[in-house]
N, CA, C and O atoms as a GROMACS GRO file, in nm:
protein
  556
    1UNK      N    1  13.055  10.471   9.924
    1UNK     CA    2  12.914  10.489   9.952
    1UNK      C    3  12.878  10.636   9.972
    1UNK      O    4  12.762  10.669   9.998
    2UNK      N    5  12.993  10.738   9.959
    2UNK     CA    6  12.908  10.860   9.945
    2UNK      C    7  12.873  10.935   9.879
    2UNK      O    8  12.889  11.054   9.903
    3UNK      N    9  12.793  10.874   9.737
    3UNK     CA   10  12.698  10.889   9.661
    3UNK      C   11  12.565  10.861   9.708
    3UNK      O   12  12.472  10.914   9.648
    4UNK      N   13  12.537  10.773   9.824
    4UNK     CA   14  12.438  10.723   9.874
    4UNK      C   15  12.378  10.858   9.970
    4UNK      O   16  12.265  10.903   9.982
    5UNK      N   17  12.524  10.904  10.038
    5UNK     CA   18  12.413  11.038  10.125
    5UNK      C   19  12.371  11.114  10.028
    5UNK      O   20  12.265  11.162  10.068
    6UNK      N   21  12.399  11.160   9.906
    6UNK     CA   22  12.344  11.282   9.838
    6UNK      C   23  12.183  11.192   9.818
    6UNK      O   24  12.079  11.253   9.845
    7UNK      N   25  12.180  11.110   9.791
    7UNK     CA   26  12.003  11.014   9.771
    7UNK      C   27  11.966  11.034   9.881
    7UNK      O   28  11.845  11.053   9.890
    8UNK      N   29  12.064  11.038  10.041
    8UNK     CA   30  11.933  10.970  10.174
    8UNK      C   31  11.803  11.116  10.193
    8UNK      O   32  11.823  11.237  10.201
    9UNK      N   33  11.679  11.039  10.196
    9UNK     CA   34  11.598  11.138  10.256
    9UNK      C   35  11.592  11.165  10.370
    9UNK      O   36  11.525  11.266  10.391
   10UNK      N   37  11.651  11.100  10.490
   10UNK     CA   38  11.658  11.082  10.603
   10UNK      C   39  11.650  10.975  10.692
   10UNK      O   40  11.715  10.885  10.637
   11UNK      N   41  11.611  10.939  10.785
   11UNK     CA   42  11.636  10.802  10.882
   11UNK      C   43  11.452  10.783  10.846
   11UNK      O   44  11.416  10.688  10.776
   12UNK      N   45  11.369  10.866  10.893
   12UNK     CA   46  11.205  10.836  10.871
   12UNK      C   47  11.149  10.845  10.739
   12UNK      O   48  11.044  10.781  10.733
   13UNK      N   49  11.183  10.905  10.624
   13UNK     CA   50  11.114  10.916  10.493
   13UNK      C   51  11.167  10.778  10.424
   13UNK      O   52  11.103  10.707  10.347
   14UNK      N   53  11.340  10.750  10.485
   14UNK     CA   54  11.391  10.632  10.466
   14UNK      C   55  11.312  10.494  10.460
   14UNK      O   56  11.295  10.418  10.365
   15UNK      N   57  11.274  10.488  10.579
   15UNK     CA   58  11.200  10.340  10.616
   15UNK      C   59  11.062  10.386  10.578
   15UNK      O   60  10.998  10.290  10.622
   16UNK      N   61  10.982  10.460  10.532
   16UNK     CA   62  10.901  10.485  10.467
   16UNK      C   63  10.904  10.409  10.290
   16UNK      O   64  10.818  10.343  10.231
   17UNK      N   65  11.038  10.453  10.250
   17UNK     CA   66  11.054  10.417  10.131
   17UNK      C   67  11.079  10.282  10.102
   17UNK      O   68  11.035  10.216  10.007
   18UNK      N   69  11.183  10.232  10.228
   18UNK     CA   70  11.252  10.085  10.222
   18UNK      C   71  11.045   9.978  10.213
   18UNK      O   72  10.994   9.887  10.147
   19UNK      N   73  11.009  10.065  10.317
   19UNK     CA   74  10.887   9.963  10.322
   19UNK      C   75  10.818   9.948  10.214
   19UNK      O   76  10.776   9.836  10.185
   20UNK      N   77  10.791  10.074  10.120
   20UNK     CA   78  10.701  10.060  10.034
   20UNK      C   79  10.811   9.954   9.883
   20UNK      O   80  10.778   9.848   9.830
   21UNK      N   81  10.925  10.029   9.858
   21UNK     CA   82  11.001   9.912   9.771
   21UNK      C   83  11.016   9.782   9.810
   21UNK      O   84  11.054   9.698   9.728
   22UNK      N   85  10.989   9.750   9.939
   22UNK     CA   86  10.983   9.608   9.992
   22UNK      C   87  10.858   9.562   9.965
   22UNK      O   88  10.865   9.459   9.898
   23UNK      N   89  10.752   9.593   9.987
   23UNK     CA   90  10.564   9.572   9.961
   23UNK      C   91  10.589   9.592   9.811
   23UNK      O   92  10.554   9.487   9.759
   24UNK      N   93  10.635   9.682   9.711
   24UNK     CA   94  10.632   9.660   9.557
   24UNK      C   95  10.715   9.544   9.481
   24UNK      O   96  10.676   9.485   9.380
   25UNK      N   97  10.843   9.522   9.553
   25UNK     CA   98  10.900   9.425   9.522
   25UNK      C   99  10.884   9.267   9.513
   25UNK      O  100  10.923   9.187   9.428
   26UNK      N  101  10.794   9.247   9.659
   26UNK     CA  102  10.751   9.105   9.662
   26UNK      C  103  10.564   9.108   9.534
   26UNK      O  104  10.492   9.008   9.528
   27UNK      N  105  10.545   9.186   9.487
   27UNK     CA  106  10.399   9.184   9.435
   27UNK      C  107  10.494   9.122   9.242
   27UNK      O  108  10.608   9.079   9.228
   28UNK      N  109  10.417   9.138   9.166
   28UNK     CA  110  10.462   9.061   8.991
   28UNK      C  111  10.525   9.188   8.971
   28UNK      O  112  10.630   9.182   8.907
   29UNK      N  113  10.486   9.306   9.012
   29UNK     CA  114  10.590   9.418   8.942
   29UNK      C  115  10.735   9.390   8.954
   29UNK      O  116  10.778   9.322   9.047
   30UNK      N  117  10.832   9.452   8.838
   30UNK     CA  118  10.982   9.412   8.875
   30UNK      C  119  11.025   9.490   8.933
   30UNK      O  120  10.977   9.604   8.943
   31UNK      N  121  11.159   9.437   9.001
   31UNK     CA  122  11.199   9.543   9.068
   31UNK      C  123  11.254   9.409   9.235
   31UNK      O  124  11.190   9.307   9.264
   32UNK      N  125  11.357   9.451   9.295
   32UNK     CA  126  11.442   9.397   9.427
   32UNK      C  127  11.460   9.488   9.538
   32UNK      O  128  11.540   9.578   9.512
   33UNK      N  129  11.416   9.491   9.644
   33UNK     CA  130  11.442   9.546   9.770
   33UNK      C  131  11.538   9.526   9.858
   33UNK      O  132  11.560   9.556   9.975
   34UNK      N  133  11.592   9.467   9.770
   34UNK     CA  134  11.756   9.433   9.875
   34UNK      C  135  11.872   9.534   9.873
   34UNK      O  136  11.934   9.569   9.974
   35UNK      N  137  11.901   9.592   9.707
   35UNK     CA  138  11.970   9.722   9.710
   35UNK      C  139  11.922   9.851   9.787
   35UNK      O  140  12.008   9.928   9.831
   36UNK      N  141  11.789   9.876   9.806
   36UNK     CA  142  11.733   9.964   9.904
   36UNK      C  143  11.753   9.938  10.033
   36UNK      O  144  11.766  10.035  10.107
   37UNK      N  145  11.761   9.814  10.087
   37UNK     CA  146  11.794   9.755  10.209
   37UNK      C  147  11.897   9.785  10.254
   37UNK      O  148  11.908   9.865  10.347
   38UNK      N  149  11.980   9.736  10.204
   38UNK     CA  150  12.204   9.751  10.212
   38UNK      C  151  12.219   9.885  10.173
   38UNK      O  152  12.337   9.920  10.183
   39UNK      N  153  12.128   9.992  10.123
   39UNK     CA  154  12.200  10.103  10.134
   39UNK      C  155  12.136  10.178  10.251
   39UNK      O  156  12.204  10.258  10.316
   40UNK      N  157  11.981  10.150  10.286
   40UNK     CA  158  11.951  10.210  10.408
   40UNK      C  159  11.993  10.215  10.529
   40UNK      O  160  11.995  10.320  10.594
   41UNK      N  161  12.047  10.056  10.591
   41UNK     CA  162  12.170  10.037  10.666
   41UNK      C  163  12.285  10.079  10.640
   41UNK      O  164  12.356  10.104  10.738
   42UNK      N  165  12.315  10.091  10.566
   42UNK     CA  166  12.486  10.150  10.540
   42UNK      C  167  12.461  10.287  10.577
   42UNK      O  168  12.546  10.329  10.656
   43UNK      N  169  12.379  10.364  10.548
   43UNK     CA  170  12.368  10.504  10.597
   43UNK      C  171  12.344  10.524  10.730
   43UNK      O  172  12.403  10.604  10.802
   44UNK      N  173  12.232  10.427  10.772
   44UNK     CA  174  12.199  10.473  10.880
   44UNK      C  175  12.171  10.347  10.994
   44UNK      O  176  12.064  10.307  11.040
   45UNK      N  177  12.320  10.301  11.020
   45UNK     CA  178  12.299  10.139  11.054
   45UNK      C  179  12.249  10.151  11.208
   45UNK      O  180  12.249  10.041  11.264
   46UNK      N  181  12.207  10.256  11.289
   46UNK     CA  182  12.150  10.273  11.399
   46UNK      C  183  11.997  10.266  11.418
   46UNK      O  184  11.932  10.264  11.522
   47UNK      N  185  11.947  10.263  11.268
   47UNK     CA  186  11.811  10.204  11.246
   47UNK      C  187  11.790  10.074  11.165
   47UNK      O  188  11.685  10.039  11.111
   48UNK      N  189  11.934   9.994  11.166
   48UNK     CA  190  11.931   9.836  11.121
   48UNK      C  191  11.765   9.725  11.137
   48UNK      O  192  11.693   9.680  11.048
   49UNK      N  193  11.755   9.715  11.291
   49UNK     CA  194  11.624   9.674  11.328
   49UNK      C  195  11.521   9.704  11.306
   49UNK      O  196  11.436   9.614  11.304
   50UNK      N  197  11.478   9.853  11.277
   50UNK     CA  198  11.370   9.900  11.266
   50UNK      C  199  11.363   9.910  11.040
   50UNK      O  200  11.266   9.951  10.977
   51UNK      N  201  11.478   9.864  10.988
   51UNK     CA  202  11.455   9.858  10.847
   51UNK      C  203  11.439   9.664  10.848
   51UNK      O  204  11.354   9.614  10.776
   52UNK      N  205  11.509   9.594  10.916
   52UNK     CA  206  11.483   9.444  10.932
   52UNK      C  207  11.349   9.458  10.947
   52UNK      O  208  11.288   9.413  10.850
   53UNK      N  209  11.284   9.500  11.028
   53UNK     CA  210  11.088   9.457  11.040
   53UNK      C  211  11.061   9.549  10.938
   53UNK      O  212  11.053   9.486  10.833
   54UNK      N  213  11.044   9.663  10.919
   54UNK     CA  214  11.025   9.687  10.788
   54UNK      C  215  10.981   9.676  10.663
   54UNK      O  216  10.888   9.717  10.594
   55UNK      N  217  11.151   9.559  10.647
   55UNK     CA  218  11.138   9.511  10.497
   55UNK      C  219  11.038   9.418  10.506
   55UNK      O  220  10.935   9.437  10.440
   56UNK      N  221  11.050   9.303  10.586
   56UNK     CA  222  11.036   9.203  10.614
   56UNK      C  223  10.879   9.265  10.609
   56UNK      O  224  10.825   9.260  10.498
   57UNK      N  225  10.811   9.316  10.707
   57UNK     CA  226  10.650   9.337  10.735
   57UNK      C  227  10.636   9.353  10.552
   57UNK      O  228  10.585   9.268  10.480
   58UNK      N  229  10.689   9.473  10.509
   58UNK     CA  230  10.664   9.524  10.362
   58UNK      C  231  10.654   9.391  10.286
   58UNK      O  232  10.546   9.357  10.238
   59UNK      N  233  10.757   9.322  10.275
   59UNK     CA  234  10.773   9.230  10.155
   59UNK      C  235  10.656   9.115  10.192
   59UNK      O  236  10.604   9.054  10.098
   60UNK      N  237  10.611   9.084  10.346
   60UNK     CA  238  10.555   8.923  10.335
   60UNK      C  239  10.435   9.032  10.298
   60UNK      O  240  10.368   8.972  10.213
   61UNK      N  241  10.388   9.131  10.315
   61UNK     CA  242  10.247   9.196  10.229
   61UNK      C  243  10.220   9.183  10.113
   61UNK      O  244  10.124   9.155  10.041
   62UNK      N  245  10.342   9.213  10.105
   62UNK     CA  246  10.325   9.224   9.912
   62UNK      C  247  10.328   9.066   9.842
   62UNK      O  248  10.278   9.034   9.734
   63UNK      N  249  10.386   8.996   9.918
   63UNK     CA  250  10.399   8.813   9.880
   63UNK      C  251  10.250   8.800   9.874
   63UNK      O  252  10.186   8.753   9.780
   64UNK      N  253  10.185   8.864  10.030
   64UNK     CA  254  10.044   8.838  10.084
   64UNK      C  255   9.964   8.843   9.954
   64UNK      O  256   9.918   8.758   9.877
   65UNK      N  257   9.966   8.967   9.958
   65UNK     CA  258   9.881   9.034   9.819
   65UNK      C  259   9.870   8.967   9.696
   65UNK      O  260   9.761   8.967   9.638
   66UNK      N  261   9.992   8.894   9.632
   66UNK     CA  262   9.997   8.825   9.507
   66UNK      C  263   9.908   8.681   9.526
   66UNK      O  264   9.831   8.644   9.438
   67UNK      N  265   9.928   8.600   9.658
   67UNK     CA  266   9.835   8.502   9.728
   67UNK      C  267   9.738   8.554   9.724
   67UNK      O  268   9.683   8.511   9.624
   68UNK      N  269   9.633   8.675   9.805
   68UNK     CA  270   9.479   8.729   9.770
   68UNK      C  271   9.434   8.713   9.613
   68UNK      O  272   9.332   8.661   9.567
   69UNK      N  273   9.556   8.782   9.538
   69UNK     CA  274   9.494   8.804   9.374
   69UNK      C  275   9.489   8.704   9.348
   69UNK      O  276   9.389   8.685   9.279
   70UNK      N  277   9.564   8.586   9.368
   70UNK     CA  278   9.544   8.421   9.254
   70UNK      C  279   9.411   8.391   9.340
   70UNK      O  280   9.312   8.360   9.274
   71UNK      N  281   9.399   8.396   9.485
   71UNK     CA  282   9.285   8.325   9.512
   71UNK      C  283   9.115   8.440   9.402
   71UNK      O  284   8.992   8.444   9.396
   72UNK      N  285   9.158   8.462   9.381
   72UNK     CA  286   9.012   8.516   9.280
   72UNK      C  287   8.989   8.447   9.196
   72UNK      O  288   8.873   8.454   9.156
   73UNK      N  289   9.083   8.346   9.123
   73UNK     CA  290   9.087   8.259   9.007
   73UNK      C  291   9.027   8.134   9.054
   73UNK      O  292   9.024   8.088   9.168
   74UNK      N  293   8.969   8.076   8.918
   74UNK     CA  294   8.954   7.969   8.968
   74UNK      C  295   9.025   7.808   9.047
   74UNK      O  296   9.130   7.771   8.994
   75UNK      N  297   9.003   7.771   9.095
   75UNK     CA  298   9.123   7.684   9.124
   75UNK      C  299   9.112   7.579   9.023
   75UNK      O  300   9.013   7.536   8.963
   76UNK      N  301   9.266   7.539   9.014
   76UNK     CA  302   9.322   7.480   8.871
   76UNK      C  303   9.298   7.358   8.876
   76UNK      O  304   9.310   7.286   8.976
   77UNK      N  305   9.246   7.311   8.713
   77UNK     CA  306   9.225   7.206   8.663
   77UNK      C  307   9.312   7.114   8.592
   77UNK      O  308   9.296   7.030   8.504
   78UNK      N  309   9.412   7.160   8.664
   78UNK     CA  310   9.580   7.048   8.599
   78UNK      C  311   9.694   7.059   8.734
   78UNK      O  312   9.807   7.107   8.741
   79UNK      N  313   9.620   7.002   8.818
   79UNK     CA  314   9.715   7.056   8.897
   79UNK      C  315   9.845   6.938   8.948
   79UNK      O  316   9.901   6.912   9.054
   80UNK      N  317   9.850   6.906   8.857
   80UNK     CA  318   9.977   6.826   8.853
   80UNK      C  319  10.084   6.919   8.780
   80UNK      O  320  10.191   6.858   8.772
   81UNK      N  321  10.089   7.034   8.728
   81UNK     CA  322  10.196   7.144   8.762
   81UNK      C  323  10.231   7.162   8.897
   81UNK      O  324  10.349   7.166   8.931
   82UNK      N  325  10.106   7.176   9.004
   82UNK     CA  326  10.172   7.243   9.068
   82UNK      C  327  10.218   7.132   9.172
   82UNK      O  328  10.292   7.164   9.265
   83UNK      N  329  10.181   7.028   9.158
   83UNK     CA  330  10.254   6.882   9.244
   83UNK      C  331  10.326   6.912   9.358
   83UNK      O  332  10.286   6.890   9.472
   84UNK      N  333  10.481   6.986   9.316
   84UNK     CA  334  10.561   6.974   9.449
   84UNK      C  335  10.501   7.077   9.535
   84UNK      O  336  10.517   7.050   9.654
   85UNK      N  337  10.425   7.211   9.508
   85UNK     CA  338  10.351   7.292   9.632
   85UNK      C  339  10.287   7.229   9.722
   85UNK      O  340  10.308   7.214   9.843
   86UNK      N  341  10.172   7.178   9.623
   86UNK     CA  342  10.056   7.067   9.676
   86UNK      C  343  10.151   6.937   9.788
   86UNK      O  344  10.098   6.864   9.872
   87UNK      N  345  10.282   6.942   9.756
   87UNK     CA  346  10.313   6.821   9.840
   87UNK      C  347  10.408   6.873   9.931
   87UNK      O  348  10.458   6.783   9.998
   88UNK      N  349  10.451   6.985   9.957
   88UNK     CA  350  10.538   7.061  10.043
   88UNK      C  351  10.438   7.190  10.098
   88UNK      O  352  10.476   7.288  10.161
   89UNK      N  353  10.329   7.166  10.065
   89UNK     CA  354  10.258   7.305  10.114
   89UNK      C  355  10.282   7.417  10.174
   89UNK      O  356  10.394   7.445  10.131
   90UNK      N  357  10.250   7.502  10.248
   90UNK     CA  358  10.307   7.626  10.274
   90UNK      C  359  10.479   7.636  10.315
   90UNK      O  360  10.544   7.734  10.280
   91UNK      N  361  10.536   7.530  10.388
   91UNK     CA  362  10.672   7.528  10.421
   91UNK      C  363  10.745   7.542  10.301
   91UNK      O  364  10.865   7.571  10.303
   92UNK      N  365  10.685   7.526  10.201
   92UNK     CA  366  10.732   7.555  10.055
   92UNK      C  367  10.758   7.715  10.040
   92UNK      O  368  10.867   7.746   9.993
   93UNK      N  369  10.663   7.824  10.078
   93UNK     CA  370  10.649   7.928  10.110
   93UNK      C  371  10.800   7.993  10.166
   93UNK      O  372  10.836   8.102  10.123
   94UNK      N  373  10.866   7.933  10.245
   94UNK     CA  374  10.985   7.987  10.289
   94UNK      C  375  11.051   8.029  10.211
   94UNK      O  376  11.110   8.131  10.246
   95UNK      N  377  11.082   7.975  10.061
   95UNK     CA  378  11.149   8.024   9.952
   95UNK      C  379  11.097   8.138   9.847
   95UNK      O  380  11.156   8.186   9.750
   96UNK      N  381  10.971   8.165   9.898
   96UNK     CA  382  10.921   8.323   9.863
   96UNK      C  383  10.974   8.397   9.833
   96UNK      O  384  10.933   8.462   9.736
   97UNK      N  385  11.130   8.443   9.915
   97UNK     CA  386  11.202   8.526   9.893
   97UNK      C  387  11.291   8.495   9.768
   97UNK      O  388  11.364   8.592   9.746
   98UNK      N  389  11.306   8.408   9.691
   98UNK     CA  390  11.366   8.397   9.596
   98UNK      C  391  11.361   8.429   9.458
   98UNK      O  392  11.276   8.368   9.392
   99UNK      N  393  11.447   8.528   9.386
   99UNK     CA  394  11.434   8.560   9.281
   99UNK      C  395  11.340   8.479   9.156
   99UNK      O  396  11.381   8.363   9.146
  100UNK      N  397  11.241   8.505   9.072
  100UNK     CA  398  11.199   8.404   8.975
  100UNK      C  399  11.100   8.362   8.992
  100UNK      O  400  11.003   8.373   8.917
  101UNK      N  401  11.111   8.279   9.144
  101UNK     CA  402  11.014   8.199   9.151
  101UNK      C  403  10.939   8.246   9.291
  101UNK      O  404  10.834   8.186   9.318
  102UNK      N  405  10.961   8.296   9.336
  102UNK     CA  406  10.907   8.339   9.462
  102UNK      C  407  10.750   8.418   9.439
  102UNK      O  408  10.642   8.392   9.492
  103UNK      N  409  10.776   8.499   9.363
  103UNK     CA  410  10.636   8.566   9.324
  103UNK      C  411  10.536   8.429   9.281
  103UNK      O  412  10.432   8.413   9.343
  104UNK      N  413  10.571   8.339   9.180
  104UNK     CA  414  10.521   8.246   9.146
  104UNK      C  415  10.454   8.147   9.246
  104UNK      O  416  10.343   8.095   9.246
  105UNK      N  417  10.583   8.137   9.350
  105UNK     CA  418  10.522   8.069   9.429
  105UNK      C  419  10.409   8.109   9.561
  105UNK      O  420  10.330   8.029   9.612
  106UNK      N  421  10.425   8.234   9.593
  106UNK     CA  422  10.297   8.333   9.598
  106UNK      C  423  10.194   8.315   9.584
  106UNK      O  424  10.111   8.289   9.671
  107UNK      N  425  10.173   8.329   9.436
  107UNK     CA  426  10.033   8.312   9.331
  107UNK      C  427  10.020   8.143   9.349
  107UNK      O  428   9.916   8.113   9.406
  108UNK      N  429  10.083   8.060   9.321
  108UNK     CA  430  10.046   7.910   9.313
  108UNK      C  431   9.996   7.923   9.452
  108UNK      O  432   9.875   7.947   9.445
  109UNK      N  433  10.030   7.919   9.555
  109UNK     CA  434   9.988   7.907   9.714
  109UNK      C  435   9.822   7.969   9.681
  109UNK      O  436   9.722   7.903   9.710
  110UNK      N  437   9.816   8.081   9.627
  110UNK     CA  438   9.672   8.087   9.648
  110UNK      C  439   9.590   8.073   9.560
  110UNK      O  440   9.468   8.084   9.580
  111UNK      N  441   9.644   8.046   9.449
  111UNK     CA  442   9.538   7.981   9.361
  111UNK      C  443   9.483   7.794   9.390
  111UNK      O  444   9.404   7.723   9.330
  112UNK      N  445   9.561   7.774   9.497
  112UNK     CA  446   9.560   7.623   9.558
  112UNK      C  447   9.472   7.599   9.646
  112UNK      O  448   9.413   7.494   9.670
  113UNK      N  449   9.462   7.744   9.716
  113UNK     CA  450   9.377   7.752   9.828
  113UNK      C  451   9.463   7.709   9.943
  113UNK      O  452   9.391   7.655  10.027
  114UNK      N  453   9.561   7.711   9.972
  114UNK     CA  454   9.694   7.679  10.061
  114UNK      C  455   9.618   7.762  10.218
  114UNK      O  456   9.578   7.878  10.206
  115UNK      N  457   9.612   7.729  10.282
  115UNK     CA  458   9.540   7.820  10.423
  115UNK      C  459   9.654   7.918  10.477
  115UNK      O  460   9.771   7.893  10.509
  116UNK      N  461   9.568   8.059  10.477
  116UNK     CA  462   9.651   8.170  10.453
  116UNK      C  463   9.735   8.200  10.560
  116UNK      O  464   9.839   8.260  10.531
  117UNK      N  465   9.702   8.157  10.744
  117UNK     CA  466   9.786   8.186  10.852
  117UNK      C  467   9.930   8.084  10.795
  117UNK      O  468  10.030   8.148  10.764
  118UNK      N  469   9.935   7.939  10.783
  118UNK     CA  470  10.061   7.888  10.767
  118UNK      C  471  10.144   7.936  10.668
  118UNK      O  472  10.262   7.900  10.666
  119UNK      N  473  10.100   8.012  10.583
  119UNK     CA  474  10.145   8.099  10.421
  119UNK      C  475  10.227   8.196  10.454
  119UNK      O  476  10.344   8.206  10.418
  120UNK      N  477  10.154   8.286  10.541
  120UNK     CA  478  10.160   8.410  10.580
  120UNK      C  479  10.303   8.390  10.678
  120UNK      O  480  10.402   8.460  10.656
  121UNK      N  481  10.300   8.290  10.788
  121UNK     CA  482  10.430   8.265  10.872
  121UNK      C  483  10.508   8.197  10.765
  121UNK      O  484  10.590   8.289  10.765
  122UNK      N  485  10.539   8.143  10.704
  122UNK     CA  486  10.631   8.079  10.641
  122UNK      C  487  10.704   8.184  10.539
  122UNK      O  488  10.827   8.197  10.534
  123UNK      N  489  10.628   8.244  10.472
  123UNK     CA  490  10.673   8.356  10.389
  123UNK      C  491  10.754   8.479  10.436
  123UNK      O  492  10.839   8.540  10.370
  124UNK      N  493  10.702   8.511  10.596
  124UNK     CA  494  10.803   8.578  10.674
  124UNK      C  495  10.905   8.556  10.727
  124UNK      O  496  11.000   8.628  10.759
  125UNK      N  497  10.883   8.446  10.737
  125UNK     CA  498  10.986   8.401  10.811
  125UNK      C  499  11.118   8.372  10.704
  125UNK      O  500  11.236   8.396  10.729
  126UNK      N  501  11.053   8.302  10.554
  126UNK     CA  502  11.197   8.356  10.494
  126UNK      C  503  11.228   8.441  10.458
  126UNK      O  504  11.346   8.447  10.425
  127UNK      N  505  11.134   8.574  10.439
  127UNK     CA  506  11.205   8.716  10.379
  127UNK      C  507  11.287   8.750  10.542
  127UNK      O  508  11.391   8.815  10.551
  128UNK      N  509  11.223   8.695  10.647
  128UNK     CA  510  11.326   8.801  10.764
  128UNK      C  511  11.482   8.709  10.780
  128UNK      O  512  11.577   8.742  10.852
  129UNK      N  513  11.472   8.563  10.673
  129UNK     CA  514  11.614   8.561  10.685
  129UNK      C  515  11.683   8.573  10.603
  129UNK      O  516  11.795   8.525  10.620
  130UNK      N  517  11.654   8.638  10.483
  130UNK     CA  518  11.693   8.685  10.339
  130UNK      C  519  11.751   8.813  10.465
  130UNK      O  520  11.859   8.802  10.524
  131UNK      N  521  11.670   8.910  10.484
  131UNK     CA  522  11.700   9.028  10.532
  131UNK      C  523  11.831   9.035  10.662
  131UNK      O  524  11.911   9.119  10.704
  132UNK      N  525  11.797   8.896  10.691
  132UNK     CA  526  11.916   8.943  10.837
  132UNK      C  527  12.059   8.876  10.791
  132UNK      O  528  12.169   8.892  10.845
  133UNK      N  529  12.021   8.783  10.657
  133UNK     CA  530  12.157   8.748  10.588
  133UNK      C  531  12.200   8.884  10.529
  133UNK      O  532  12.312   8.920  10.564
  134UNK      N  533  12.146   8.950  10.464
  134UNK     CA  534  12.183   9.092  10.412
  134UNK      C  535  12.308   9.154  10.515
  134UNK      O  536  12.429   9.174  10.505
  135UNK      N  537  12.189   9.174  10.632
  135UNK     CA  538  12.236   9.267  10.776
  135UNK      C  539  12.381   9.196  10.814
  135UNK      O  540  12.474   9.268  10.849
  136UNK      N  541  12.398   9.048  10.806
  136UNK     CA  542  12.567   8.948  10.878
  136UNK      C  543  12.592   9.015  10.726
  136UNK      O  544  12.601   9.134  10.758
  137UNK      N  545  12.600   9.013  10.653
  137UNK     CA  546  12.678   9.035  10.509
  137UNK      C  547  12.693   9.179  10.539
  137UNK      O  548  12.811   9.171  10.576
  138UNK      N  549  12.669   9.294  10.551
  138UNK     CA  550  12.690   9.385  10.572
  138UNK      C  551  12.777   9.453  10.681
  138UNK      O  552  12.825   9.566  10.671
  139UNK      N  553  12.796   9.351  10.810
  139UNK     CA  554  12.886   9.406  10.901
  139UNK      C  555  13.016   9.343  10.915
  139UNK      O  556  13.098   9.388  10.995
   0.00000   0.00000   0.00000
């Protein structure tokens, strides 16, 4: 890993960065915040907690954000695609963090009209255990 100090900007420009690749990562752009994650701890694992809220604040924003943009659309006229959301509703949301479909499931939540406080906790709550599985995997 010490190729990683010649990259670190420091402990504060750090979690500056982790946050914003965490908020870009959960939005349709590509791109994963987890390699930014495991290397920001590995450098500087005395700010572990303060990159855990972080990511976590960063990424359920950016989940947030993809939920705001579908709700502009109209709500859907086949919605027997989206069946299992509609029947697992926001607790469905917990899997947000998952490669593929997570953004997807994002956008379906608000193009459904899914009510945004139970969205909003459910979606954090699984990126902060994506993130603290990272953190046990790392020590």
């Amino acid at each position: 890993m010490d190729f990683l100090a010649l990259l670190d900007p420091g402990p504060d420009a750090g979690l500056a960065a982790l946050f914003i690749a965490s908020f870009l990562a959960a939005t349709v752009l590509p791109g994963g915040s987890e390699v930014v994650f495991a290397g920001f701890v590995k450098l500087h694992p005395e700010q572990a907690n303060a990159a855990l809220v972080l990511a976590t604040v960063g990424n359920t924003l950016g989940g947030m954000s993809t939920y705001l943009l579908a709700r502009l659309f109209p709500p859907p006229t086949a919605p027997e695609r989206l069946a299992w959301l509609q029947r697992h509703g926001a607790p469905a949301l917990i899997l947000a963090w998952a490669p593929l479909v997570g953004d997807a499931l994002c956008a379906a939540a608000g193009w459904l009209r899914l009510a945004w406080l139970p969205c909003l906790g459910w979606m954090a709550l699984g990126k902060a255990l994506r993130y603290t599985a990272i953190l046990a995997l790392l020590n």
